[in-house]
C-alpha positions as CSV (number, residue, x, y, z in Angstrom):
1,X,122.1,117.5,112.5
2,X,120.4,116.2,115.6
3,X,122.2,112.7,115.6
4,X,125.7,112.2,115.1
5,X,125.1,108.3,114.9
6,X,121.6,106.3,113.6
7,X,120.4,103.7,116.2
8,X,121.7,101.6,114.6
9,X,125.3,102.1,113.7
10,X,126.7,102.1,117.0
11,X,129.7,99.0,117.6
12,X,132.7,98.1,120.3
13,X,134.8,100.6,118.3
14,X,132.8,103.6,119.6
15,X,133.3,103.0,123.4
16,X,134.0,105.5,124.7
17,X,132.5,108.0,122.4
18,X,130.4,111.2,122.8
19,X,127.1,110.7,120.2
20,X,124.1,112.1,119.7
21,X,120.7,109.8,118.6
22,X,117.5,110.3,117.9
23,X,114.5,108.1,117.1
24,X,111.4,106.6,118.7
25,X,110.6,105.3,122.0
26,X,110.2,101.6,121.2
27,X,110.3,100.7,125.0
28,X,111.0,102.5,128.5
29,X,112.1,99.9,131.5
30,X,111.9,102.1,135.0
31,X,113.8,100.2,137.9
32,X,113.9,103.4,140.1
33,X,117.5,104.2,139.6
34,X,118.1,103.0,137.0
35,X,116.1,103.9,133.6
36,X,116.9,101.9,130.4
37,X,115.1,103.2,127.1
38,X,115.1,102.2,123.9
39,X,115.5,104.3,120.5
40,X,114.8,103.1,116.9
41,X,114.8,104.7,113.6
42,X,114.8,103.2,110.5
43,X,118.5,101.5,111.0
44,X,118.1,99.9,114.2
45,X,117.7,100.3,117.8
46,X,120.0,101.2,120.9
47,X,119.6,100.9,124.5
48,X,120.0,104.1,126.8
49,X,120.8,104.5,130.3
50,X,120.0,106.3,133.4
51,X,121.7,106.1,136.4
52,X,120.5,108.0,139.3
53,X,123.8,109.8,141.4
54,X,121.8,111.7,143.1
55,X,123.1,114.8,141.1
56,X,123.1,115.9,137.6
57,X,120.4,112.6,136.7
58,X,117.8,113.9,138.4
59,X,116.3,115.9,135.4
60,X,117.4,113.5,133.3
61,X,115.4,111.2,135.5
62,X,112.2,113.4,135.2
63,X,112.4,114.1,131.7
64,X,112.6,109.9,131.3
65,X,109.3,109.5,133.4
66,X,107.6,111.5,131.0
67,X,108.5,109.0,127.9
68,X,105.6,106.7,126.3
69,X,105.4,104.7,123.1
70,X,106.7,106.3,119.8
71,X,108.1,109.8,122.1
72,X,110.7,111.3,119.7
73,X,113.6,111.6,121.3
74,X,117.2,112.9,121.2
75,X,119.8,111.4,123.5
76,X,123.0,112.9,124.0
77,X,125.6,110.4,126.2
78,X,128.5,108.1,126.4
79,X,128.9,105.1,124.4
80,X,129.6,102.2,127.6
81,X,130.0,98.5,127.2
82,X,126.6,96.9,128.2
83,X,126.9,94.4,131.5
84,X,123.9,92.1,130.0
85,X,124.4,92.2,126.2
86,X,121.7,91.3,123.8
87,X,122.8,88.7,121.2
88,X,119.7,89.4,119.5
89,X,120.5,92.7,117.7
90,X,123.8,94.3,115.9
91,X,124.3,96.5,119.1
92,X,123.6,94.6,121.9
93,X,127.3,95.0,123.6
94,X,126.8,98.6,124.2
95,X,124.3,100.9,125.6
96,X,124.6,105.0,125.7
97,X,124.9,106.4,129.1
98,X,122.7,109.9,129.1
99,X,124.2,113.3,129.6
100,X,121.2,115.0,127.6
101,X,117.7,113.6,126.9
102,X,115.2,115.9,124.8
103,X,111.5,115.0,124.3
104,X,111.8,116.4,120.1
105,X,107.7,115.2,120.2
106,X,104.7,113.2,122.2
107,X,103.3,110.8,121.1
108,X,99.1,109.0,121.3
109,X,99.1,105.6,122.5
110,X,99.7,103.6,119.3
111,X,96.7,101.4,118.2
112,X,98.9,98.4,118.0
113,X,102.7,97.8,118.7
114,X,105.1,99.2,116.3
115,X,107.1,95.7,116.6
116,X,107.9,92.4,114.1
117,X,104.7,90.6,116.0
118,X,102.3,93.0,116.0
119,X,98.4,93.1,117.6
120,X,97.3,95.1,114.7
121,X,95.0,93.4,112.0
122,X,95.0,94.3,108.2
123,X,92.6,96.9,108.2
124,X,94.0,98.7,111.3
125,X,97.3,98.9,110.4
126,X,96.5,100.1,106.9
127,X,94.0,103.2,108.7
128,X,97.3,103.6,110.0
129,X,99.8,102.8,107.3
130,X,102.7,105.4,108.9
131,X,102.9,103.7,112.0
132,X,103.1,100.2,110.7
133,X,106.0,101.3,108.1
134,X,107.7,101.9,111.3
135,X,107.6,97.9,111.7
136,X,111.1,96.0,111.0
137,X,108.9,93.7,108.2
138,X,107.1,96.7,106.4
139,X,110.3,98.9,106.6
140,X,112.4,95.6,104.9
141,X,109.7,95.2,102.2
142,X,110.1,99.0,100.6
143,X,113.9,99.1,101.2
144,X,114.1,95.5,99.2
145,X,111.6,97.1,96.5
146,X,114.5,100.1,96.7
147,X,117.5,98.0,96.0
148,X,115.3,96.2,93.2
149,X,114.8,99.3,91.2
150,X,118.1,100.5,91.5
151,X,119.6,97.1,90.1
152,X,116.8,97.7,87.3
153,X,118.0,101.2,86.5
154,X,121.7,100.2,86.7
155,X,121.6,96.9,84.5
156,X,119.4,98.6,82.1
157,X,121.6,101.8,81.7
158,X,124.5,99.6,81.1
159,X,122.7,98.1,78.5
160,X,121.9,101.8,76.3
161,X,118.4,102.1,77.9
162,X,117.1,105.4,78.0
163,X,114.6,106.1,80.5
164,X,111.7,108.2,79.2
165,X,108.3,109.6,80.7
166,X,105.1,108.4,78.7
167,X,101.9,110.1,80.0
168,X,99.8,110.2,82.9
169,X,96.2,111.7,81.2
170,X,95.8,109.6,78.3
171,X,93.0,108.9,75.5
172,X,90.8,105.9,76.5
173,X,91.2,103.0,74.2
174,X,89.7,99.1,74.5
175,X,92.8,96.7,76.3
176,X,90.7,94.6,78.4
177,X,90.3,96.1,81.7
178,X,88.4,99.0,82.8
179,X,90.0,102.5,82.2
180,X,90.1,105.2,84.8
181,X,88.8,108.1,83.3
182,X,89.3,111.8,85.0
183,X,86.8,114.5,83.3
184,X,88.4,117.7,81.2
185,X,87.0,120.6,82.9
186,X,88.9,122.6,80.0
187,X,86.8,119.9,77.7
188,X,83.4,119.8,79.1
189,X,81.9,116.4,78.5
190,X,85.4,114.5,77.3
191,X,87.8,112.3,79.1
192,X,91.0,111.5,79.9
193,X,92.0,107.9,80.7
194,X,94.8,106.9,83.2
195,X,97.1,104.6,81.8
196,X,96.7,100.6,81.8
197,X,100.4,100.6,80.3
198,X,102.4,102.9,78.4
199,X,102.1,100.4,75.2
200,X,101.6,103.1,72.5
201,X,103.8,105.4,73.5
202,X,107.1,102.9,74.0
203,X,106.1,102.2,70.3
204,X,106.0,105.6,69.1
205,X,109.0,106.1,70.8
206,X,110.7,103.3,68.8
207,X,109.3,105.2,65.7
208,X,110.8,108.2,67.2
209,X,114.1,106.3,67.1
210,X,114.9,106.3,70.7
211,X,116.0,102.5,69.9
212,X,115.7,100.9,73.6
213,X,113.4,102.2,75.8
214,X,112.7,101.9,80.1
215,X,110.3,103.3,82.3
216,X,109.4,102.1,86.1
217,X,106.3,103.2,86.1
218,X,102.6,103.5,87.2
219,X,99.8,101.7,85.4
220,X,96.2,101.4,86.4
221,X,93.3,99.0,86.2
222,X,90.0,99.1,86.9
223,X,89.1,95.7,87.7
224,X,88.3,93.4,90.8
225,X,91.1,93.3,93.5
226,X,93.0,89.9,95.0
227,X,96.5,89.4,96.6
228,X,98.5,90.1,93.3
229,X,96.3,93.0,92.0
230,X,95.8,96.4,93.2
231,X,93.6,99.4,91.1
232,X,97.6,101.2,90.6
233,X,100.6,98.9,90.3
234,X,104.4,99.4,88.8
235,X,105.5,97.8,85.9
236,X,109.4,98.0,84.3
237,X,108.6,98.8,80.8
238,X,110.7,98.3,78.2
239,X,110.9,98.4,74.4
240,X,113.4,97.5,71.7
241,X,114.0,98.3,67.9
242,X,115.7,96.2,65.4
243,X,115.6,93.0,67.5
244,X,113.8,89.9,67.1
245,X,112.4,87.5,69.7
246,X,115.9,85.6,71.1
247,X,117.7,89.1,71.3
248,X,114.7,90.4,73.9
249,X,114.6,87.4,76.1
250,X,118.7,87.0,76.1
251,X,118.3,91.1,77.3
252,X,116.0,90.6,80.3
253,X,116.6,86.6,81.2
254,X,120.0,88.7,81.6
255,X,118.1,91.5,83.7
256,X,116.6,88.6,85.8
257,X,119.7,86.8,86.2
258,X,121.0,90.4,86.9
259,X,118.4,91.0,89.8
260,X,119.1,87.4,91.3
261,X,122.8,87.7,91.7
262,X,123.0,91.3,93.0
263,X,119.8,91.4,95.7
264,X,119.9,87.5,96.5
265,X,123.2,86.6,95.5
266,X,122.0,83.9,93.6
267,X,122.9,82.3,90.4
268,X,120.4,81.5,88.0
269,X,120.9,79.1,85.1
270,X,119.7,79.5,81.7
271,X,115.6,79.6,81.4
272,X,114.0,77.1,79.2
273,X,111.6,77.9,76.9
274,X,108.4,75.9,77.1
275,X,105.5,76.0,74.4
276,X,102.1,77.3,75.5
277,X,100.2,74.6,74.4
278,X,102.8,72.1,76.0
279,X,102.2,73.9,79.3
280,X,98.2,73.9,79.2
281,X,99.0,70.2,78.4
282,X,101.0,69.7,81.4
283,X,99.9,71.7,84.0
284,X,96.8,73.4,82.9
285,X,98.4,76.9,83.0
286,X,100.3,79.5,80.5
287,X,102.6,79.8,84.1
288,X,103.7,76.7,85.5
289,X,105.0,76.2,88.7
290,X,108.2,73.7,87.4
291,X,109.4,73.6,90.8
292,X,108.7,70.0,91.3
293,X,106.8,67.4,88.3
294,X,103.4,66.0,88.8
295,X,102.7,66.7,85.2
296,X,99.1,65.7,84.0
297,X,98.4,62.5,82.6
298,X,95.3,61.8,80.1
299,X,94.4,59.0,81.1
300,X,91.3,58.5,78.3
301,X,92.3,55.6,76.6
302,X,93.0,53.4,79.9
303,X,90.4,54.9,82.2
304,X,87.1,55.1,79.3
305,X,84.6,52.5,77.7
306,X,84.7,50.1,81.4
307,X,81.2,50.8,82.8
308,X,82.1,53.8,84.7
309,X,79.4,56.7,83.2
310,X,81.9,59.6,85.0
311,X,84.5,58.6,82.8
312,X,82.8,57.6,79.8
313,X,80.9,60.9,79.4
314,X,83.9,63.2,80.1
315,X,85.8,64.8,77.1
316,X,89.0,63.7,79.3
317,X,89.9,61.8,82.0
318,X,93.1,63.6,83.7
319,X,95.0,62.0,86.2
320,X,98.5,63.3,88.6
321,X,100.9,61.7,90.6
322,X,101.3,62.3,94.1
323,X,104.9,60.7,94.5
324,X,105.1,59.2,98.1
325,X,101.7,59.8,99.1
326,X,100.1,56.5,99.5
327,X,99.5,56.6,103.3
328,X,97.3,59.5,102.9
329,X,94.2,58.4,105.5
330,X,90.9,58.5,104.7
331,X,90.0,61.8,106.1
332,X,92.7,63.7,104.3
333,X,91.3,62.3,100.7
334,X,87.7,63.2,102.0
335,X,89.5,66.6,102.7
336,X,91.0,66.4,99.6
337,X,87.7,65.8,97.8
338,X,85.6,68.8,99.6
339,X,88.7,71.2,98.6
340,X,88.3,70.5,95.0
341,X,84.2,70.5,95.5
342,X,84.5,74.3,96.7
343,X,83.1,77.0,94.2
344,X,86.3,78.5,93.7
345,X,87.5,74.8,92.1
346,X,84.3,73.5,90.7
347,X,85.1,69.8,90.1
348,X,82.1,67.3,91.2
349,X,84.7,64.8,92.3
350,X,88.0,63.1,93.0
351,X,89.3,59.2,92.1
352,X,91.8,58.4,94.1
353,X,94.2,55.1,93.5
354,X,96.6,54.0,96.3
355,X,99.3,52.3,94.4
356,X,100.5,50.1,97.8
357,X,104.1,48.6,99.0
358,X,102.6,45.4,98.1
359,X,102.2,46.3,94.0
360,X,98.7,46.2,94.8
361,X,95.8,49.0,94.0
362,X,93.4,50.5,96.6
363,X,90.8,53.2,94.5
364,X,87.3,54.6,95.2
365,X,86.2,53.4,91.9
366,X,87.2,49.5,92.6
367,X,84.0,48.2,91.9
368,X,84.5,49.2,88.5
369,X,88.1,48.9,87.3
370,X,90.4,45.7,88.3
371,X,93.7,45.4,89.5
372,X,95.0,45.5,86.0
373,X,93.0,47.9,84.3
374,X,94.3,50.0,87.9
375,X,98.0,49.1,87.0
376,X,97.3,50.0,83.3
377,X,96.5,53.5,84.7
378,X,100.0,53.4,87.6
379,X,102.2,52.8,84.5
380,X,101.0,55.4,82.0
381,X,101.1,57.9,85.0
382,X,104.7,56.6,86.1
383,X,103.0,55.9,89.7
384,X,105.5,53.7,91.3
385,X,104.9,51.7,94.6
386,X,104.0,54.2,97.8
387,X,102.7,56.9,95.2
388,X,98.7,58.1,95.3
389,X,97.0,58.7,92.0
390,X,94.4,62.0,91.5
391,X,91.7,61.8,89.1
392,X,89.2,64.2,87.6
393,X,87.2,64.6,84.8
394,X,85.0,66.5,83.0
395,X,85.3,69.3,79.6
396,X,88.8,70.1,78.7
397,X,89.1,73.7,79.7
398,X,87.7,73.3,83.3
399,X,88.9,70.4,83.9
400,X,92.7,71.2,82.8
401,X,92.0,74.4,85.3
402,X,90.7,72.7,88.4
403,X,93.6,69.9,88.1
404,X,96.1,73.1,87.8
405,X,94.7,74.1,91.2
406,X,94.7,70.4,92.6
407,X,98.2,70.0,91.2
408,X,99.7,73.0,93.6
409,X,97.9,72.3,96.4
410,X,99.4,69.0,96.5
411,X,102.6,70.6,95.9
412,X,101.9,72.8,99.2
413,X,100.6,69.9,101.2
414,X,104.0,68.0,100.1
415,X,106.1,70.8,100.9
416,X,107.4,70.9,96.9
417,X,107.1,74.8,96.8
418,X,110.0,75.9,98.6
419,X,109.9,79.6,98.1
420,X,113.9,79.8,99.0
421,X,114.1,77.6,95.4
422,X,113.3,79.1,91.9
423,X,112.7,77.9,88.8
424,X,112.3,80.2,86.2
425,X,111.1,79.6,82.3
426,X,109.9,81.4,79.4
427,X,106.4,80.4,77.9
428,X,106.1,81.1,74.1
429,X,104.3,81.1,71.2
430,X,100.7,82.2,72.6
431,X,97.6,81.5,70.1
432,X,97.0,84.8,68.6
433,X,93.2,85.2,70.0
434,X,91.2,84.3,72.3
435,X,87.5,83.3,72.4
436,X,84.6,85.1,74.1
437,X,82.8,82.1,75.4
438,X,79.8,84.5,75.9
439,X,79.8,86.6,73.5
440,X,81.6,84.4,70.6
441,X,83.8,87.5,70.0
442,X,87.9,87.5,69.6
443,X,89.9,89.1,71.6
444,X,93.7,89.6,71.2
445,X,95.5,87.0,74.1
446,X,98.3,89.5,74.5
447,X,97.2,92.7,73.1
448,X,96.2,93.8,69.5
449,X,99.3,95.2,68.4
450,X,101.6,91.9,68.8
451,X,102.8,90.5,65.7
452,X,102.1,86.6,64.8
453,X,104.9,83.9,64.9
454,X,106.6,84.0,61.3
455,X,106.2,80.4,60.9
456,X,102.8,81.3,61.1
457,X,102.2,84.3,58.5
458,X,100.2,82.1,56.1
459,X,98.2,80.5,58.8
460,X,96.6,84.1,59.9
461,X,95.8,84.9,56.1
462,X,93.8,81.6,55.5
463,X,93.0,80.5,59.1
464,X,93.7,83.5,61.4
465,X,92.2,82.7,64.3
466,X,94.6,79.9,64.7
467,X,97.8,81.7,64.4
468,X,100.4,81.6,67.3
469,X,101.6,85.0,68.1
470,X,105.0,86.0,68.6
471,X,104.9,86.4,72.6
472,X,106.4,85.2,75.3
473,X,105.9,85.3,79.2
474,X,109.1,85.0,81.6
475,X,107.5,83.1,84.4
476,X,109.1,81.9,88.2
477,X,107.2,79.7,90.4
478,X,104.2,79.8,88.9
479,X,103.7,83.6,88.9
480,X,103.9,85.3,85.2
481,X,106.5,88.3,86.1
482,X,106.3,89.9,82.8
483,X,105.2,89.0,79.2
484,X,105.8,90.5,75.9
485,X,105.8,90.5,72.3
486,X,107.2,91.3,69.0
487,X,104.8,94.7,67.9
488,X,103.4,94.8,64.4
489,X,105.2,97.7,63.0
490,X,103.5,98.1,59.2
491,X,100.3,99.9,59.4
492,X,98.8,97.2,56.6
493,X,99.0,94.7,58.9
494,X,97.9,96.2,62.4
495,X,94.5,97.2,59.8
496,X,93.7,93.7,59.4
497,X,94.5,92.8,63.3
498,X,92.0,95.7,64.2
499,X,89.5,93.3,61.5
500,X,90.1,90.5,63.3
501,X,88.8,91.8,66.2
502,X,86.0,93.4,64.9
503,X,87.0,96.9,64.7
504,X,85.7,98.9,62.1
505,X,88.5,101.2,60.0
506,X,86.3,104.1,61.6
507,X,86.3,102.4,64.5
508,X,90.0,101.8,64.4
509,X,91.2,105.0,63.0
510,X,89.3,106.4,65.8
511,X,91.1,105.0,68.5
512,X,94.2,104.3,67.1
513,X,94.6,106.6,64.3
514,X,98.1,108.1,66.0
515,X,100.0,105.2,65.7
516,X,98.9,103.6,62.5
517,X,99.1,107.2,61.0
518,X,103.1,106.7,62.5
519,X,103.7,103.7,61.0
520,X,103.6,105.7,57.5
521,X,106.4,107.5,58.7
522,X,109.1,104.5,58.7
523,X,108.8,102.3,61.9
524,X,111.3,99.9,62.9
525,X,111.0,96.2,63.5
526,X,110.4,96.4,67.6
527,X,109.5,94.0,70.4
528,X,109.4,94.7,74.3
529,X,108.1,93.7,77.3
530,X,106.7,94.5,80.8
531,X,107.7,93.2,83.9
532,X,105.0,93.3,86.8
533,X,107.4,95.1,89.6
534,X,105.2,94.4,92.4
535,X,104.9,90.8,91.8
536,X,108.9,90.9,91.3
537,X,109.2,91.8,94.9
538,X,107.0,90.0,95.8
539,X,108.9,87.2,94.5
540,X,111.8,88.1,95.9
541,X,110.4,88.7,99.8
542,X,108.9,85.3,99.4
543,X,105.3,86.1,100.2
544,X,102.0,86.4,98.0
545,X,100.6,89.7,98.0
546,X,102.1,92.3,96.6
547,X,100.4,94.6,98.7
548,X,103.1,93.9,101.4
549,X,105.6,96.1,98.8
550,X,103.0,99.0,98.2
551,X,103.8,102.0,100.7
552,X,100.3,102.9,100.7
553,X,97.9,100.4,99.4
554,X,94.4,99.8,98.4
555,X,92.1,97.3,100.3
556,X,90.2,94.4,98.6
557,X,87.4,97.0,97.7
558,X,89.9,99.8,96.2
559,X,89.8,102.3,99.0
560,X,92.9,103.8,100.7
561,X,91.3,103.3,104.4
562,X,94.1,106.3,105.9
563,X,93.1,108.9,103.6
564,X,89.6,107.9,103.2
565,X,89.9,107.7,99.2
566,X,88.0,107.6,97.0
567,X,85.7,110.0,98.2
568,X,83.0,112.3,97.5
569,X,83.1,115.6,96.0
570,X,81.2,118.7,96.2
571,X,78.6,120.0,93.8
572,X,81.0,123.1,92.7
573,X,83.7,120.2,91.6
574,X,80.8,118.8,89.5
575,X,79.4,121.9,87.9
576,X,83.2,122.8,86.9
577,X,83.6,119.5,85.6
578,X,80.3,119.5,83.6
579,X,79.1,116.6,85.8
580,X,75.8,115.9,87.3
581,X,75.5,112.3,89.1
582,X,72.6,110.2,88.5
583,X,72.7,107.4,91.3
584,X,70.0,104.9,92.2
């Protein structure tokens, strides 16, 4: 071994000591005869020392003058109590006196400093993504993903999971996104897909009577990139037989809970379970951040038929309480206003009501609403005295969307999305399908193999695209961590989902011939569901992107910047792929 110690391990107890580290030069302070360095790895960092005696430190000495940024070093010495400790870091009372200093490697200049604060933009530091793991932040990010999955694997075991490997080269079926697709050269002109999940095979395993099924495990997507999306990301994948709704979300509210305890060492109580169309109702979102109230308020019957055209036009007037607000000036509503004007919000305007200490009513629409038909609209949106009332109007949808968006920006602004608090909750009983507004064509919400809600079996024979579907989506803060459903399992009735959504039977046996031919075979009753791991982490590091808890991410435009990737390939590639590129 070429340490005895990391950089990090060193205490009181080993004063005294003979050790051996080795790590990278994070720093080298040259006082003439006196040379402190200091080491890092992955564990920590330690101070080494120099002294010149005028005998045996002079080559020591030398060697030392030769050290820059990110030298690998080994450094053989005493372990001494430090005269100035550092308070700052776990081994700040004790510094190693050298007897032996080796230069293991040189080192370029690094492009930006390899510290917590670093000079380094994005871009930069992702050309050079091995340098920046080196950072304390990056390094804490993957070895908090690390203790994630290992809590995964562990609760999951316990539980009579079987981890299993589903395929990496699949057949390209229609979920949604985009597939991959990587050409056969043994099978010129055909196409293998990379995964979006591993949904048919967890099922065919429950045919196969593997009974409860995990897999960590990487998906990909062909679609446009953001802060929670990259073009490969890591799901926990799981599937169940025999089991009905309450028995999957008891397993993996259990997993969560599970998670929270052992990596945060927090308790988490029981979720509630929220109906989707209570949430769009509420908050204009199938993943509602319950963190703090400001629910919406329609506000059509008090706010309509008084002169104001806005209001009178709109299909409905919605309206959220800003609880201890009122002093908000001027300029931040006019700020306000212009946020919910961008492109990315696309409301036309904001009303604004001022409910004052007085139990009077300031609003921008005055000139049309009195003081009562003001109070009519504090009391149906429990506004109390030193609260400001947000209104906006328009068609449901987009309206119910761009309040969702007003909604947590006011929660940011009024510091109600403390990411050190969580409050977790299921989201249930999705509608079936989904409308193509474009096209007028359904689409399964969830995917085309969930099952409806029991209660609604009749509904889907006489009035399908009405139907609930048995689903569910864990959500915290306002970020969908997983969702799942219970899978049709009888080939009759996954024939007349594939109707619904316009498949053919040719067209369906086509693409999904495998499974519906398995279902003949005796499939179980089985549910499951798939937990975004990246968004977990992200979760649980308390930032946004989940790019932050990628070793080697993509940028906003899909490309891996240190690798240069994707990239071109030559013509010889293409002939022994049966390719020839047509680009304008």
């Amino acid at each position: 071994m070429l340490r005895t110690h990391n950089c990090g391990e060193l205490r009181a107890s080993h004063i005294g000591q003979t050790v051996t580290l080795s790590g990278w030069a994070q720093a080298v302070r040259d006082k003439g005869g006196l040379i402190w360095i200091d080491i890092r790895d992955r564990y920590g960092i330690t101070q080494l020392l120099i002294e010149d005696d005028g005998n045996a430190a002079a080559e020591l000495l030398e060697t030392a003058r030769k050290i820059g940024r990110e030298f690998v070093l080994k450094a053989t010495g005493e372990v001494i109590e430090r005269t100035a400790k550092n308070p700052n870091i776990p081994t700040g009372d004790l510094e190693l006196r050298l007897s032996d200093l080796t230069i293991l490697n040189e080192a370029n200049t690094p492009p930006f400093k390899i510290e917590d604060e670093t000079d380094g933009g994005d871009e930069l530091r992702m050309k050079y993504r091995y340098l920046d793991i080196r950072r304390n932040p990056v390094r804490e990010k993957l070895v908090l993903r690390h203790k994630i999955a290992q809590e995964v694997r562990r609760y999951l075991s316990d539980q009579d999971f079987i981890e299993v490997e589903t395929p990496v080269l699949i057949k390209s079926t229609p979920e949604g996104a985009r597939d991959f697709l990587v050409p056969s050269r043994m099978n010129p002109g055909e196409f293998y897909a990379l995964p979006q999940s591993p949904q048919t095979f967890k099922q065919l395993l429950m045919v196969g009577g593997m009974d409860r099924y995990f897999q960590i495990v990487k998906c990909f997507r062909d679609e446009d990139l953001r802060a929670d999306r990259q073009p490969e990301f890591t799901q926990i994948d799981c599937e169940m037989a025999f089991v009905e709704r309450e028995d999957i979300i008891d397993n993996f509210e259990g997993m969560m809970r599970h998670l929270f305890k052992m990596v945060k060492d927090i308790e988490l109580p029981k979720f509630p379970q929220m109906e989707y169309a209570d949430a769009m109702r509420d908050y204009g979102s199938d993943k509602p951040d319950t963190r703090f109230e400001m629910k919406f308020v329609d506000l059509n019957d008090v706010a309509q038929n008084k002169g104001f055209k806005v209001f009178d036009s709109a299909e409905i007037v919605l309206g959220i309480c800003a609880k201890g607000a009122v002093d908000y000036t001027r300029k931040q509503l006019d700020e306000i206003t212009n946020w919910v004007k961008r492109p990315q919000i696309g409301a036309k305007g904001l009303v604004y009501v001022k409910c004052n200490a007085d139990g009077s009513y300031k609003s921008s629409v005055d000139k049309f609403y009195s003081q009562e038909d003001l109070k009519a609209w504090a009391e149906k949106a429990g506004a109390e005295a030193g609260d400001l009332m947000l209104v906006l109007s328009g068609e449901l949808d987009p309206t119910r969307k761009q309040m969702c968006e007003l909604r947590l920006e006011m929660g940011e602004r009024l510091g109600l999305r403390n990411r050190a608090e969580y409050s977790p909750l299921w989201v249930v009983n999705f509608p079936m399908f989904e409308k193509d507004e474009e096209t007028g064509h359904y689409h399964a919400m969830h995917h085309p193999f969930t099952s409806v809600l029991p209660e609604d079996a009749e509904i889907l024979k006489t009035d399908r695209y009405n139907a609930r579907a048995n689903a569910y989506d864990m959500v915290i803060n306002g970020v969908e961590v997983g969702g799942g459903s219970i899978r049709i399992h009888d080939k009759a009735d996954q024939a007349a989902m594939f109707d619904a959504l316009g498949f053919t039977e040719e067209e369906a046996q086509d693409q999904f011939g495998f499974l519906m031919n398995a279902f003949e075979f005796g499939a179980p009753p089985h549910g499951g569901i798939a937990l975004g791991f990246d968004r977990l982490c992200s979760l649980f590091g308390g930032v946004d992107s989940i790019r932050d808890f990628i070793a080697f991410p993509k940028n906003t435009s899909g490309r891996d910047v240190m690798i240069e990737s994707p990239s071109s390939i030559d013509d010889k590639q293409l002939k022994d792929l049966s390719i020839q590129l047509d680009i304008e």
